[in-house]
C-alpha positions, 0 to 999 in steps of 0.5 A: 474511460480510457487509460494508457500504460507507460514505463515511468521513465522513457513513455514507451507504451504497452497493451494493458493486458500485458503479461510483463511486469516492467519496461523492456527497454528501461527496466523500469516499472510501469504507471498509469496514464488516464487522461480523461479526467474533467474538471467536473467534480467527482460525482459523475465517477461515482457508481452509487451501485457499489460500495468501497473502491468499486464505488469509483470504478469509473476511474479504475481499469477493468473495472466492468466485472470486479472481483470484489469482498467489499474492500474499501469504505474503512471508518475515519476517525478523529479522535484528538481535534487534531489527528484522525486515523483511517482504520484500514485493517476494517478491510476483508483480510485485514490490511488495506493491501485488499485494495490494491490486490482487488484491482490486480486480481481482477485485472489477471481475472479479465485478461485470463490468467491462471496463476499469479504471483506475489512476494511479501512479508505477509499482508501482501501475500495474504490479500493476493491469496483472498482474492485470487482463491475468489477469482478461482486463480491460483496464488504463488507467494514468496516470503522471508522465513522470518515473516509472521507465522500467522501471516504464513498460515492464513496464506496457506488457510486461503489457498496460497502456496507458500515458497519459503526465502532466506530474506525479504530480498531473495523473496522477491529474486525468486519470485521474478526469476522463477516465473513461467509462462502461465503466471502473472507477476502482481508483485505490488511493489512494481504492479501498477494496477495495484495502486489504482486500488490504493487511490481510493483511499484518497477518495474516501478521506476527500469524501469523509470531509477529512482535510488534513494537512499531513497524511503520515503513513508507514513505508517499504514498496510505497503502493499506499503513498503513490496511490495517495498521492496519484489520488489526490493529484485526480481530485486536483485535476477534477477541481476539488482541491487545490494541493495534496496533503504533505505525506510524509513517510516512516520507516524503521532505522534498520532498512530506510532507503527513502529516508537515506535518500533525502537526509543521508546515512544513518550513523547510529541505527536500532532495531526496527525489526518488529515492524516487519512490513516496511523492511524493503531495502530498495523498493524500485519506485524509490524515486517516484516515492521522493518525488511525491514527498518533494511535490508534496513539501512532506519528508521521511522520519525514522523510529525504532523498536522502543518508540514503536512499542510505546506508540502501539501500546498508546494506539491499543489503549485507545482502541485501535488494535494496530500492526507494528507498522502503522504504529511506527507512524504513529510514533514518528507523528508523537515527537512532534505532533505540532509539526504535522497540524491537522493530520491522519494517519492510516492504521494499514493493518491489524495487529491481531495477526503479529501478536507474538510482536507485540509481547512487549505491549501486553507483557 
């Protein structure tokens, strides 16, 4: 299988072992070209082998020697006729970030990097340092001193160095300006190998014989969005499907740039501050994120802390112990549910890590 990478904007081509994390010429971030996909269906991508993502390593770069915790392969469940959930905080460190930073630690494993370098509000952080600490890599994770304390402490617990930022956006102008020459950028909101991970959740979904109309999912960097629907245009092309779900995209009313982007600005904006992993004001895929949800015929939807206090609160009743980001889809998917048709929401992370969020729900 072979795979081509390209800036997103002008088609100038790198190496893949590239240590530069965008365009040279464009500043634009980098994607994925594969070109080799047949209409065949997707059993010769199968490696019976291997379980989760590295199931379908024929169609992931650097595939050959996975460093792998077994990510990937999460439960979907449907619990209402009309609504199933894909429980990705089933994945090793707790979120589906793993599956994003298997596929990049294992590409700066194979190309010989010794340090990587990530920035995150956490769950991000937290997967780069699982899987750098396997591949025996070190990790270097810049995060807003707001961010979750027990998300900062099961980085430093894995052997993450923490550099502790003022906010969110200094985290990642820190990250990138302080890079040396022995480090590998893998932030995920740029890294393109990382969404070759989050591919295969569209995968699994197809597998599982889940076929909804809409997938509703939270969104800051968009890696799980893009991967989705970079997915779903794979299994179009090997014949098996003929569209992509509608995706449709929350956010928090305080920072929603894609939200801004389709329908304007806010004249009234509440706290969403307790969803603390989609607060990225300017993610640089933003454009790829809008044309998804166009192609798609989905859209963007904003709540904020109450609504997604009362939707968590439903999600743990239920059992499904979810972050406050994967509840805020949820809670954008309560308004209108007759809207969505038959629909999944991916629950992107467990809620056991903020718990000191989710006071309001167990008060």
């Amino acid at each position: 299988m072979s795979f081509k990478l390209q800036c997103s904007k002008c088609n100038k081509e790198y190496p893949l072992d590239t240590k530069l994390w965008r365009c040279i010429k464009c500043e634009a971030p980098f994607k994925l070209q594969n070109n080799n996909i047949k209409k065949a269906g997707i059993m010769p991508y199968i490696d019976p082998y291997y379980h989760g993502i590295w199931r379908y390593k024929k169609l992931i770069p650097f595939s050959e020697s996975p460093i792998t915790l077994g990510e990937g392969a999460t439960p979907t469940i449907t619990p209402q006729s009309k609504l199933s959930f894909k429980l990705e905080y089933f994945s090793p460190s707790g979120s589906f970030k793993d599956r994003g930073a298997a596929v990049s630690i294992t590409r700066a494993k194979a190309i010989g990097i010794k340090t990587i370098v990530e920035d995150s509000t956490g769950n991000a952080g937290i997967a780069a340092s699982v899987y750098s600490g396997l591949a025996k890599i070190q990790a270097r994770v810049y995060m807003p001193s707001d961010a979750p304390p027990a998300k900062k402490a099961i980085v430093k617990a894995c052997g993450g160095v923490i550099i502790e930022c003022k906010s969110r956006e200094e985290a990642s102008e820190r990250a990138i300006n302080e890079l040396t020459l022995n480090d590998l950028y893998i932030g995920h909101s740029w890294d393109p190998f990382y969404i070759e991970g989050m591919k295969t959740v569209a995968f699994e979904i197809f597998e599982s014989g889940c076929n909804p109309e809409s997938i509703i999912l939270p969104v800051a960097s968009g890696t799980l969005l893009l991967g989705l629907y970079k997915g779903y245009q794979e299994l179009t092309e090997m014949k098996l499907l003929k569209k992509c779900p509608r995706l449709y995209a929350v956010q928090g009313e305080e920072i929603s740039p894609i939200y801004q982007k389709l329908h304007g600005p806010l004249i009234e904006k509440r706290s969403s501050s307790i969803a603390d992993g989609i607060r990225i004001a300017n993610p640089p895929r933003k454009d790829e994120i809008i044309n998804a949800l166009k192609l798609t015929k989905g859209d963007a939807f904003v709540v904020n802390d109450s609504e997604i206090i009362n939707a968590a609160k439903s999600l743990w009743r239920m059992g499904i112990l979810a972050e406050p980001s994967s509840a805020a889809a949820y809670a954008a998917y309560l308004r209108t549910p007759d809207f969505f048709g038959k629909s999944l929401i991916p629950i992107t992370g467990t809620g056991i890590k903020t718990l000191d969020l989710l006071k309001p729900i167990y008060r």
